[in-house]
N, C-alpha and C positions, 0 to 999 in steps of 0.2 A: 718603827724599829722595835727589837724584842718582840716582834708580835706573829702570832699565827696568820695564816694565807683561809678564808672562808668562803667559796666560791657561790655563794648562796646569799646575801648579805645586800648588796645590791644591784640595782637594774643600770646597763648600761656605762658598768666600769670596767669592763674587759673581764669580769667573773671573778673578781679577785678585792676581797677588803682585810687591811689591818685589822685583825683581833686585838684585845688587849692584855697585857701583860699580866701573869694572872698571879702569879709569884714572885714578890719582893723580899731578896735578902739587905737584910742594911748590915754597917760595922763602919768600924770608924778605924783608924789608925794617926799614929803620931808622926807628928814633920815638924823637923825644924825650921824656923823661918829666924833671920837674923841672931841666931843661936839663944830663940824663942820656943819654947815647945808649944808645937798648939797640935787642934786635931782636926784630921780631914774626915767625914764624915760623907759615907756613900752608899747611896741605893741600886741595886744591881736587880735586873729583872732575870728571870729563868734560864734565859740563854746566854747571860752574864753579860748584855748588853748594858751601860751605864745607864739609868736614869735619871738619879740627879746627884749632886754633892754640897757639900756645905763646909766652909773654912770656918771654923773656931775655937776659942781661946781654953773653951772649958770640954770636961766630958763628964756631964750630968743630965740629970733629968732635961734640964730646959732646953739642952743643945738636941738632944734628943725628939724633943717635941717640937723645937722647930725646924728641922729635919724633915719629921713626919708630916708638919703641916705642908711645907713647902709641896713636898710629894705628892701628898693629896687633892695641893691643889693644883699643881703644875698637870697630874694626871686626872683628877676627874672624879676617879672614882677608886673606891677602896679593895686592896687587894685579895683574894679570894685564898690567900697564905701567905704571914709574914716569920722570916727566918731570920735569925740572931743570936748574936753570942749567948754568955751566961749575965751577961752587963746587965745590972736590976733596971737603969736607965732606961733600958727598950721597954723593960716590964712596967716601968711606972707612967711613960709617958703612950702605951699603951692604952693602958687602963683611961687615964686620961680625957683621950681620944674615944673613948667607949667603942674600937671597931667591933665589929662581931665577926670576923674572921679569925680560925685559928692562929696561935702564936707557938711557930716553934723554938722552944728555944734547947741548945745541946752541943754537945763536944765534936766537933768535926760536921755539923749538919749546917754548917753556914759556906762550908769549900767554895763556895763560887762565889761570894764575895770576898772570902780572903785572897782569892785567886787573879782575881781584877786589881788587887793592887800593886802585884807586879810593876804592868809599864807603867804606871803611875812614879814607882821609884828607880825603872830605868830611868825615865825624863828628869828626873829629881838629879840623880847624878848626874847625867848630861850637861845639866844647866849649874852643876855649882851649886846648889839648896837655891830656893828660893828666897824674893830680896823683902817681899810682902805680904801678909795674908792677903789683899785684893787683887796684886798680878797672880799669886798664887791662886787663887779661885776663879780669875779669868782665864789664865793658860789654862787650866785641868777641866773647865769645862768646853773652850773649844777642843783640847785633845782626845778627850770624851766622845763629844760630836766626829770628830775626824777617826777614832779607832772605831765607831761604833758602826761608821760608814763603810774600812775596811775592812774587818775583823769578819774573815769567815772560816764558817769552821768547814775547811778542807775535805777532810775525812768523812763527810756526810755527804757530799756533790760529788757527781762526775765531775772530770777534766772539763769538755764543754761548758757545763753547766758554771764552773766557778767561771771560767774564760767571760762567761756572758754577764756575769755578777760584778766582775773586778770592770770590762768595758763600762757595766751602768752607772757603778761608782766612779770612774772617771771623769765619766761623760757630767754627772753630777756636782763633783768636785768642780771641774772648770767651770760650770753656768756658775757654781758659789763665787770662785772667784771673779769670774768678769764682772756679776751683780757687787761686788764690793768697790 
C-alpha cells in the first residue's frame, strides 16, 4: 500500500511489484482521551496512505523518536524524504537517528498529513472521544488498515477502473473477515 506499480521488478508475478514509499510526512495531533490530553502521532506516506501511528502522553523529542524507530523498523528502510511541521522534536530526534535523507521542514509543506487527520476526528466524534490510549491506538490502526484499503482517489481512475479497485477491495475485506 502507498506504493508505486514497477513492472520490471520481478519474474513471474504477473509484471507488477510494490515499490516503496518514498516520502514520509509525520505530525502529530492532540486527542482527548478520558479528558486526558495526549497525542496521536502519525506517518503518512506520499499518497497520504497511513503508515503507522503512535498514542502518547507526551510531545517531545523521545515520542518523536519512538515514532521514528517504530517506522523504520515496521518499514525496512529509510525514507528518501521526510516532511514535518516546525516542531524541533522532528528536528532533534532526526539528528538522532543520523538519516541521511533530506528533512523538510515548513509552513504548509506537511498538507497531507495534516489532511489525514480528518477521518481520524470524524471517527473521534462518532464514538463519543475515546475511553483509552490502548483501544484508542487499537481502533485508529485498524481504521487506518480498513481507510487505506478503501480510500481511492477518484479523480485519478476511470469509472471502470475504480469499479474493479473497490470489487478487489471487497473481495479482500471479506477473505479478512472470514480469516478472523
Amino acid at each position: 500500500m502507498g506504493a508505486e506499480v514497477r513492472p520490471d521488478d520481478c519474474d513471474g508475478c504477473g509484471g507488477a511489484v510494490l515499490a516503496r514509499a518514498i516520502d514520509w510526512h509525520l505530525d502529530e495531533m492532540a486527542i482527548r482521551i478520558v479528558g486526558v490530553r495526549m497525542y496521536l502521532w502519525r506517518a503518512v506516506d506520499h499518497e497520504g496512505e497511513v503508515l503507522d501511528m503512535l498514542v502518547q502522553r507526551r510531545r517531545d523529542s523521545r515520542a518523536a523518536l519512538r515514532l521514528m524507530r517504530k517506522l523504520l523498523r515496521k518499514q525496512g528502510f529509510a525514507p528518501k524524504l521526510l516532511v514535518t511541521d516546525k516542531l524541533r522534536s522532528y528536528a532533534s530526534a532526526f539528528r538522532r537517528l543520523r538519516l541521511s535523507c533530506p528533512h523538510e521542514q515548513g509552513l504548509r509543506s506537511n498538507n497531507r498529513a495534516e489532511n489525514s487527520h480528518q477521518p481520524v476526528r470524524r471517527r473521534e466524534r462518532k464514538m463519543q472521544r475515546f475511553k483509552s490510549a490502548r483501544s484508542a491506538q487499537r481502533f485508529l490502526s485498524m481504521h487506518a488498515a480498513v481507510h487505506n484499503t478503501f480510500n481511492l482517489l477518484r479523480h485519478l481512475v476511470s469509472r471502470s477502473t475504480l469499479q474493479t479497485f473497490r470489487a478487489e477491495a471487497a473481495s479482500e475485506w471479506r477473505n479478512a473477515v472470514a480469516a478472523a
